[in-house]
CHARMM-style PDB file with segment names, atoms N, HN, CA, C and O in Angstrom:
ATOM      1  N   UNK     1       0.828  -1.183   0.000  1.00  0.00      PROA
ATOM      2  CA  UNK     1       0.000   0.000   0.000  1.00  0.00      PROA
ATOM      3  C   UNK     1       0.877   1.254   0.000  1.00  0.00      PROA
ATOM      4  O   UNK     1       0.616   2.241  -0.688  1.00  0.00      PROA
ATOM      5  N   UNK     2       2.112   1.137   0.952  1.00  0.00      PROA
ATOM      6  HN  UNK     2       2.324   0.335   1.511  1.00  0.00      PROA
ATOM      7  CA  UNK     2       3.060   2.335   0.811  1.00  0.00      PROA
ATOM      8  C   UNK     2       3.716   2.670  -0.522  1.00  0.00      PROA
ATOM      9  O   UNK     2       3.835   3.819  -0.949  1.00  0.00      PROA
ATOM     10  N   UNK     3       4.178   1.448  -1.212  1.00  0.00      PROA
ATOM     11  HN  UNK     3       4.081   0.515  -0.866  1.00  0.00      PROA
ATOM     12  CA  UNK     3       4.316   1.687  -2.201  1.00  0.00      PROA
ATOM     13  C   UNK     3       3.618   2.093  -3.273  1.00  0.00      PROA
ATOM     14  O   UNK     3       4.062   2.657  -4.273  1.00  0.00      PROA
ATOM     15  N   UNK     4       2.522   1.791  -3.034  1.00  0.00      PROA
ATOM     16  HN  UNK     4       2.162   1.333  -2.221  1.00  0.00      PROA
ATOM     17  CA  UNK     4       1.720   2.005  -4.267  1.00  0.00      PROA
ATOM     18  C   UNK     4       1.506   3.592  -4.026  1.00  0.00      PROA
ATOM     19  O   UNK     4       1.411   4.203  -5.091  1.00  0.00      PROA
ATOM     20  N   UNK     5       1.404   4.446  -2.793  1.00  0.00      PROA
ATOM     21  HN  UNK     5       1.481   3.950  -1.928  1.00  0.00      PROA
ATOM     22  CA  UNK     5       1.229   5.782  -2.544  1.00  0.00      PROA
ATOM     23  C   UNK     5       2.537   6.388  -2.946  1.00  0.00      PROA
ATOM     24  O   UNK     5       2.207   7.348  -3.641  1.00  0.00      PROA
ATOM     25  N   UNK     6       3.708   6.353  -2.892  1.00  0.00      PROA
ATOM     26  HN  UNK     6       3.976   5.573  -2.327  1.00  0.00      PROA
ATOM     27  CA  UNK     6       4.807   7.105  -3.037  1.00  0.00      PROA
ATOM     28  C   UNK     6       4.964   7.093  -4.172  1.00  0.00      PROA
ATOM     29  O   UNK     6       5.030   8.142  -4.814  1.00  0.00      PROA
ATOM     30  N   UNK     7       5.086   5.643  -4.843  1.00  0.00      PROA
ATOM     31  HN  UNK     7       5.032   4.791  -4.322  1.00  0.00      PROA
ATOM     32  CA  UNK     7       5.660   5.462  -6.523  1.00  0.00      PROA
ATOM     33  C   UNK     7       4.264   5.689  -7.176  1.00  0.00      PROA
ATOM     34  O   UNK     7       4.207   6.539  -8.065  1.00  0.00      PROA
ATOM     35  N   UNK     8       3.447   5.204  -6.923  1.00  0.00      PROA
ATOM     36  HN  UNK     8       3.494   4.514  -6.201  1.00  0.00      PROA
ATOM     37  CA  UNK     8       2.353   5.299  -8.318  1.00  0.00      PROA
ATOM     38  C   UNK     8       1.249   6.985  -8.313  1.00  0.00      PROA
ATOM     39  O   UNK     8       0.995   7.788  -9.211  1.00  0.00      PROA
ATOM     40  N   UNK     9       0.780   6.906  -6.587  1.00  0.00      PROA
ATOM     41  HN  UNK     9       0.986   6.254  -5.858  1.00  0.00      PROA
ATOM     42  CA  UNK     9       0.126   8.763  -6.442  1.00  0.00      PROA
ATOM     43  C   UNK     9       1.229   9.683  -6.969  1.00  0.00      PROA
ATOM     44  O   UNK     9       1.489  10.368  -7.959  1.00  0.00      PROA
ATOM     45  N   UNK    10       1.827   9.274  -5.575  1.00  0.00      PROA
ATOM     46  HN  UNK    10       1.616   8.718  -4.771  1.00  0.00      PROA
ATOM     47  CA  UNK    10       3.126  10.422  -5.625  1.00  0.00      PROA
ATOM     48  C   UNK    10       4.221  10.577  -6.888  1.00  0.00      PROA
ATOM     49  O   UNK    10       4.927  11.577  -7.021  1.00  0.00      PROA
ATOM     50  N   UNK    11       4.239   9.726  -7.557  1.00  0.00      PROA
ATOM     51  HN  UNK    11       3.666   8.914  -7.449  1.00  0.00      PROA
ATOM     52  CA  UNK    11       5.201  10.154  -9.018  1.00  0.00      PROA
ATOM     53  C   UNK    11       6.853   9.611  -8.399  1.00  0.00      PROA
ATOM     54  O   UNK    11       7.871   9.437  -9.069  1.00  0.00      PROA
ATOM     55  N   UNK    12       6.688   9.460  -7.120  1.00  0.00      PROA
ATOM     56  HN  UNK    12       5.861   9.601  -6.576  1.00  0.00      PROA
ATOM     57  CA  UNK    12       8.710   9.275  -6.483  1.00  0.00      PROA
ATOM     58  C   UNK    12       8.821   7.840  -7.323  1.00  0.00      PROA
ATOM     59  O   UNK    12       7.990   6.989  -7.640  1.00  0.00      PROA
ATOM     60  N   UNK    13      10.272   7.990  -7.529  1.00  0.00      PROA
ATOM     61  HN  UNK    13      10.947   8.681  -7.272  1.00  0.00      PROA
ATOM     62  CA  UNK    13      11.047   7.257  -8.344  1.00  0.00      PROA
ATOM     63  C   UNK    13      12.297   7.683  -7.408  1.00  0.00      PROA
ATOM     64  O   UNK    13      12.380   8.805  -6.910  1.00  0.00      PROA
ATOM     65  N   UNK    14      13.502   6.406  -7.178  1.00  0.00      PROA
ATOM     66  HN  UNK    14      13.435   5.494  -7.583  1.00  0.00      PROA
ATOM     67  CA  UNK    14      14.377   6.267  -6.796  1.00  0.00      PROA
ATOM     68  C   UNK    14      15.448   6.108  -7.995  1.00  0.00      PROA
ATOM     69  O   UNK    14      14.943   5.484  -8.928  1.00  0.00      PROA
ATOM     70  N   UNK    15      16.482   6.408  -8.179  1.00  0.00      PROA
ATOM     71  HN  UNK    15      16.892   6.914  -7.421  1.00  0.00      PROA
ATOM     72  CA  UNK    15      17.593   7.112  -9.394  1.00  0.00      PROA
ATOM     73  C   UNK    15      18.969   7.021  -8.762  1.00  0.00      PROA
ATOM     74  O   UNK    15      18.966   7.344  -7.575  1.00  0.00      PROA
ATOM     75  N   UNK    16      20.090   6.678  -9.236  1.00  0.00      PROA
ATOM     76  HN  UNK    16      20.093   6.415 -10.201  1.00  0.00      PROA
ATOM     77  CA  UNK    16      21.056   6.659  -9.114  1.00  0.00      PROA
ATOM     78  C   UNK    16      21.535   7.983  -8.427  1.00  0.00      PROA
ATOM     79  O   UNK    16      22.414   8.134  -7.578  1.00  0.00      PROA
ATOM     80  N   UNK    17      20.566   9.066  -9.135  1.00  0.00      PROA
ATOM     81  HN  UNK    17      19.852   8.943  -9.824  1.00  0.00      PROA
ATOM     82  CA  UNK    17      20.871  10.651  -8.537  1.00  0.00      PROA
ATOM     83  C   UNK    17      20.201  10.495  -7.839  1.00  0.00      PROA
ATOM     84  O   UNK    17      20.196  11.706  -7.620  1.00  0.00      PROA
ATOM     85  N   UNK    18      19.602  10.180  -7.246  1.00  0.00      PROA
ATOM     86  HN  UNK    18      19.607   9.196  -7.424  1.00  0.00      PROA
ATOM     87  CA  UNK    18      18.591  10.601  -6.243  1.00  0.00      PROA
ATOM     88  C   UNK    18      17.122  10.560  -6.208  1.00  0.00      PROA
ATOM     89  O   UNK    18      16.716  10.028  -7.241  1.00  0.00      PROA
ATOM     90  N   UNK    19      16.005  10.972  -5.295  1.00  0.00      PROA
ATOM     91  HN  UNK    19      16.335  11.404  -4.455  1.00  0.00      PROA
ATOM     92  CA  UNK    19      14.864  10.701  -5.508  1.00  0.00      PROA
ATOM     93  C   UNK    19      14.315  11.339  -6.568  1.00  0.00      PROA
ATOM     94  O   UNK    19      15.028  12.339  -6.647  1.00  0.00      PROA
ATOM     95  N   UNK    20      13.201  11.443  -7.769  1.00  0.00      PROA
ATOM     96  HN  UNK    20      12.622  10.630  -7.705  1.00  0.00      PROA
ATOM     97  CA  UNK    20      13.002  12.222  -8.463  1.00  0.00      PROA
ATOM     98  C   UNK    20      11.530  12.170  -8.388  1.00  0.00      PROA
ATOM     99  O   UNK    20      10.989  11.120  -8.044  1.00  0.00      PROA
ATOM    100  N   UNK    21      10.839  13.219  -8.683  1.00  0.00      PROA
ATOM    101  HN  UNK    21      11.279  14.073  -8.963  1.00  0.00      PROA
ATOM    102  CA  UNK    21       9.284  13.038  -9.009  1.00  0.00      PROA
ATOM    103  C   UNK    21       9.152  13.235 -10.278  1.00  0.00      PROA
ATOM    104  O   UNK    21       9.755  14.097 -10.918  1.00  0.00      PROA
ATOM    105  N   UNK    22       8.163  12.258 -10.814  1.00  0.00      PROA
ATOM    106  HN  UNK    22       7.673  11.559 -10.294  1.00  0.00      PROA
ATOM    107  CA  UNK    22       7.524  11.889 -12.150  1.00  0.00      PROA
ATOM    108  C   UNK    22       6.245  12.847 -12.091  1.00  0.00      PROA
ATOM    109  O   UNK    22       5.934  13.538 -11.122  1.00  0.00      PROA
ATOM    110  N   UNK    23       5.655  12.773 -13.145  1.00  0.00      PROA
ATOM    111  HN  UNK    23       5.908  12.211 -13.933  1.00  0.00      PROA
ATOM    112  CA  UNK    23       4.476  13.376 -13.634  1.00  0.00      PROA
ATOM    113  C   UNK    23       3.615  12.490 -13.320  1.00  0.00      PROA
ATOM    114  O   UNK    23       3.851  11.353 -13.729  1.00  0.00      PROA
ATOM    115  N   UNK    24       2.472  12.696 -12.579  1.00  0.00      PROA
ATOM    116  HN  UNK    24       2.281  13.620 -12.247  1.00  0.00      PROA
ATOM    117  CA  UNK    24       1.413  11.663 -12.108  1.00  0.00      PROA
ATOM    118  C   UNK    24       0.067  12.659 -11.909  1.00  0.00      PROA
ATOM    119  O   UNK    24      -0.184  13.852 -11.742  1.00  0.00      PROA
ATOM    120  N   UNK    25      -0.749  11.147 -12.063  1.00  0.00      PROA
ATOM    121  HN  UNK    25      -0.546  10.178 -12.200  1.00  0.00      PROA
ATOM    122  CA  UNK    25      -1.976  11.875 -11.737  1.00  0.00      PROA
ATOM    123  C   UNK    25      -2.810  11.610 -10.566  1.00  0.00      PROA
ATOM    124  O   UNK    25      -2.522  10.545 -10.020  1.00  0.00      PROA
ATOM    125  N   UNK    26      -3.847  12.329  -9.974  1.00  0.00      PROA
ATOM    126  HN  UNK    26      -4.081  13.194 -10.419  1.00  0.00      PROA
ATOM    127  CA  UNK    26      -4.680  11.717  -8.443  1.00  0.00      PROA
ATOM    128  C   UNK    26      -5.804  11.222  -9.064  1.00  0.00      PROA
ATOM    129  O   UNK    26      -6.351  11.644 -10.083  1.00  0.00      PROA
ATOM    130  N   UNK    27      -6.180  10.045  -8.179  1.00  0.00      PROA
ATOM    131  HN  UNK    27      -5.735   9.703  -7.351  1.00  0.00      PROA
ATOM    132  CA  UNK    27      -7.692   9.623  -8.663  1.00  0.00      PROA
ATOM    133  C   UNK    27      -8.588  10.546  -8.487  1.00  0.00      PROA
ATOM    134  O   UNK    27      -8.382  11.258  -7.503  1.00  0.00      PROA
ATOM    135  N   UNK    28      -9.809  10.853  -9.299  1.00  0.00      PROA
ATOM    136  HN  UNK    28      -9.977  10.275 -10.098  1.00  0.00      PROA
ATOM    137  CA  UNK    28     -10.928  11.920  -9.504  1.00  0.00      PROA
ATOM    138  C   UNK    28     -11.119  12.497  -8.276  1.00  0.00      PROA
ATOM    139  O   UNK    28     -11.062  13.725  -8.330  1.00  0.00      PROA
ATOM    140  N   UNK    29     -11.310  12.076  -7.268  1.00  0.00      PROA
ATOM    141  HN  UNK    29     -11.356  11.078  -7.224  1.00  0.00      PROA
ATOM    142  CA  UNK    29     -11.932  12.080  -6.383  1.00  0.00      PROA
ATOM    143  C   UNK    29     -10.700  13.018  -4.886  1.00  0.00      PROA
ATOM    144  O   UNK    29     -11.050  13.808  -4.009  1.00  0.00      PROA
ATOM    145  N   UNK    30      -9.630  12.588  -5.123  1.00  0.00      PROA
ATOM    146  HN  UNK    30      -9.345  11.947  -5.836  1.00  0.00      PROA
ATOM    147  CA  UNK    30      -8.681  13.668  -4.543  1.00  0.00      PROA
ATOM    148  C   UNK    30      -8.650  14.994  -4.886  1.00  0.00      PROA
ATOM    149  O   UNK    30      -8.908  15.399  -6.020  1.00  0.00      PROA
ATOM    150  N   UNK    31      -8.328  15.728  -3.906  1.00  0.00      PROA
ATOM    151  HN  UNK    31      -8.119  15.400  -2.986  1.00  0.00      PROA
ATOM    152  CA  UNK    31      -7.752  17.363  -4.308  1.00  0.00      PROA
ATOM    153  C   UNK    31      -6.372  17.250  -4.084  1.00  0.00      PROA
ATOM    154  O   UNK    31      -5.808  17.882  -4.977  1.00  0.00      PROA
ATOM    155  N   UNK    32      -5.505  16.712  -3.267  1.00  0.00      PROA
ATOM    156  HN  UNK    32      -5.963  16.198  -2.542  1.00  0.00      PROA
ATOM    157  CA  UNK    32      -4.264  16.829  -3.000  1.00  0.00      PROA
ATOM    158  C   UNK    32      -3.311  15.760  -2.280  1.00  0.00      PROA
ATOM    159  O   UNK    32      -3.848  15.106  -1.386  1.00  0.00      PROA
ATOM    160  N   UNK    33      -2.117  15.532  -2.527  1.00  0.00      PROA
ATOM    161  HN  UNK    33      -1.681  16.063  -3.253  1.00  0.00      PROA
ATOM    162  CA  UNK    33      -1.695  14.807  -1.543  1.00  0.00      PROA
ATOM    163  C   UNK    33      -0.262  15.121  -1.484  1.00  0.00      PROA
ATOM    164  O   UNK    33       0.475  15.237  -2.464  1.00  0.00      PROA
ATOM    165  N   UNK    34       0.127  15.269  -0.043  1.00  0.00      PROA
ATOM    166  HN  UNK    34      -0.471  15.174   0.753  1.00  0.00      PROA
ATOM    167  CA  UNK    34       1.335  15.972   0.155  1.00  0.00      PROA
ATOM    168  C   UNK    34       1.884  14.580   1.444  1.00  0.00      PROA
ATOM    169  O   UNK    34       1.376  13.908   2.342  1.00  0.00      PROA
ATOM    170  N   UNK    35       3.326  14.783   0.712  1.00  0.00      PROA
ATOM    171  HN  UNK    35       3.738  15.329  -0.018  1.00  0.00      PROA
ATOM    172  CA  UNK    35       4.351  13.584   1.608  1.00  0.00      PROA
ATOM    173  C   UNK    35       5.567  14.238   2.111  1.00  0.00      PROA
ATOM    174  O   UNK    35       6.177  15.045   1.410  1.00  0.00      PROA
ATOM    175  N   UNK    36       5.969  13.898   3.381  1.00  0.00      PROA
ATOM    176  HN  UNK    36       5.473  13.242   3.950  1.00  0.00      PROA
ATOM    177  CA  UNK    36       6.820  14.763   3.894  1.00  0.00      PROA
ATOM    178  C   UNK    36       7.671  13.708   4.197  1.00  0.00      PROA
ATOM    179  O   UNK    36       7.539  12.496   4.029  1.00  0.00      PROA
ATOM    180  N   UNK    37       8.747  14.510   4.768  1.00  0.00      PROA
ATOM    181  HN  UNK    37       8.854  15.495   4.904  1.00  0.00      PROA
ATOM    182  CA  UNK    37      10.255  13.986   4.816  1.00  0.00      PROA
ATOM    183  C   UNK    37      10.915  12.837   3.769  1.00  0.00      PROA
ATOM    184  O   UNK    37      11.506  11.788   4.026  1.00  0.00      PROA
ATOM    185  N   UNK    38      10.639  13.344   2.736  1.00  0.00      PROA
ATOM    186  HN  UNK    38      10.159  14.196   2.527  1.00  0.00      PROA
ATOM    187  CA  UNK    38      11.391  12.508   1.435  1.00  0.00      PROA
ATOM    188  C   UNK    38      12.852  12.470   1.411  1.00  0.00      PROA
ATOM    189  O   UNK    38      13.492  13.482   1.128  1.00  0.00      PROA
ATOM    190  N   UNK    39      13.458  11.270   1.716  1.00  0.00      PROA
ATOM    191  HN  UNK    39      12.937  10.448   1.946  1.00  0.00      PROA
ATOM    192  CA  UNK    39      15.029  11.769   1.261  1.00  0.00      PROA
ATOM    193  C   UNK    39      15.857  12.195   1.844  1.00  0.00      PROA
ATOM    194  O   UNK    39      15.359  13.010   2.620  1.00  0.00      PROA
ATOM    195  N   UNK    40      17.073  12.141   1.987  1.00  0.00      PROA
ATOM    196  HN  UNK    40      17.478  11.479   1.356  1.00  0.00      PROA
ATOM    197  CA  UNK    40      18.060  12.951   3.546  1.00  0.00      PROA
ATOM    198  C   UNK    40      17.660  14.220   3.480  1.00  0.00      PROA
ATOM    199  O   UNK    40      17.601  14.654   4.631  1.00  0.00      PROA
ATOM    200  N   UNK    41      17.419  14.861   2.859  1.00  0.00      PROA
ATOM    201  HN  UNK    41      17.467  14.509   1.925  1.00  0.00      PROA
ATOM    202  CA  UNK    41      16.787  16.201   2.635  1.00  0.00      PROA
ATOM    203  C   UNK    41      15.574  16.775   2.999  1.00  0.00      PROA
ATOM    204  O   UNK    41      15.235  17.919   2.696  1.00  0.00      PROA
ATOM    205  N   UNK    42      14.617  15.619   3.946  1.00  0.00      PROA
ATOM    206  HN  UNK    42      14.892  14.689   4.192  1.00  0.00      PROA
ATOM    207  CA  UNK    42      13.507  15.786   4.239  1.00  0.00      PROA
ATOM    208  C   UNK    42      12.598  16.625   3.572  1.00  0.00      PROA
ATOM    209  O   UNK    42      11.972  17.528   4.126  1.00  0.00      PROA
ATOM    210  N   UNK    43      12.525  16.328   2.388  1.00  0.00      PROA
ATOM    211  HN  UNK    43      13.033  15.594   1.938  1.00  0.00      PROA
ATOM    212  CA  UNK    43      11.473  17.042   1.514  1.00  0.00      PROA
ATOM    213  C   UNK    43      10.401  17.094   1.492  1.00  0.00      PROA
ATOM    214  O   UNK    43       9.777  16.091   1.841  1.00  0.00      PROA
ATOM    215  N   UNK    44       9.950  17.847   1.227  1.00  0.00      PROA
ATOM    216  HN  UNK    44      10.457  18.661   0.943  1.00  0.00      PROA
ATOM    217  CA  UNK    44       7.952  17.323   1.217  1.00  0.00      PROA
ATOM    218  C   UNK    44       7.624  17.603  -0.313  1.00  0.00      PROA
ATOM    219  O   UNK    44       8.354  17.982  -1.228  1.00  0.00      PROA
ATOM    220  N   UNK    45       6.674  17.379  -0.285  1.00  0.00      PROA
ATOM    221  HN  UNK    45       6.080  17.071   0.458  1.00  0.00      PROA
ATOM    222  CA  UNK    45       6.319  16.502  -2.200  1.00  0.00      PROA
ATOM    223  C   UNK    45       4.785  17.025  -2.241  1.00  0.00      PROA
ATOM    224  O   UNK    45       3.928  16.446  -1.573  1.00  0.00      PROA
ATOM    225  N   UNK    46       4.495  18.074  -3.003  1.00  0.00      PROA
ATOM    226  HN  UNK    46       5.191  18.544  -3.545  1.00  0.00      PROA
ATOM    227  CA  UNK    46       2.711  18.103  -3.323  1.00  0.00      PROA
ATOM    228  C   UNK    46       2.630  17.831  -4.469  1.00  0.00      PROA
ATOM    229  O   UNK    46       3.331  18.261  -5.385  1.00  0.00      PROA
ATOM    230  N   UNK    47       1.449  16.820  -4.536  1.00  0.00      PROA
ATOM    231  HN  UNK    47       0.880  16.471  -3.792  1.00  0.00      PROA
ATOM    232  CA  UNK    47       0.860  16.832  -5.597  1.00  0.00      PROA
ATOM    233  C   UNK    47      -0.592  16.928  -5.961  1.00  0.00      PROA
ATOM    234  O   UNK    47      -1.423  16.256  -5.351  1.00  0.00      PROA
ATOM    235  N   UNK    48      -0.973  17.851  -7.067  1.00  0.00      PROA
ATOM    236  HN  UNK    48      -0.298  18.398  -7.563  1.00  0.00      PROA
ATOM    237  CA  UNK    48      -2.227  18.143  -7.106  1.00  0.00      PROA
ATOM    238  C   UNK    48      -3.026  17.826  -8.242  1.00  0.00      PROA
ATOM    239  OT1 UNK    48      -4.222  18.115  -8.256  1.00  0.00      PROA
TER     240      UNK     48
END
C-alpha cells in the first residue's frame, strides 16, 4: 500500500541521482496529496 502511494500517487522514483518526481496523476476524487520527509533532505512533495 506504501508503495503504491509514493511510486504510483506520488510520481517518487528512486535514481542513481537521487529521488526524483515523475508526472502523475490523483484519482478523480482527490484534491491533493502531500508527503513529507522525502530523502536525507527531508522534503515534502505536493501533488495536485
Amino acid at each position: 500500500m506504501l508503495q503504491a502511494v509514493l511510486n504510483g500517487f506520488g510520481g517518487l522514483d528512486i535514481t542513481d541521482s537521487g529521488i526524483v518526481q515523475l508526472k502523475t496523476k490523483l484519482p478523480k476524487k482527490w484534491k491533493s496529496l502531500t508527503i513529507k520527509g522525502v530523502g536525507p533532505q527531508l522534503r515534502t512533495i505536493q501533488v495536485q
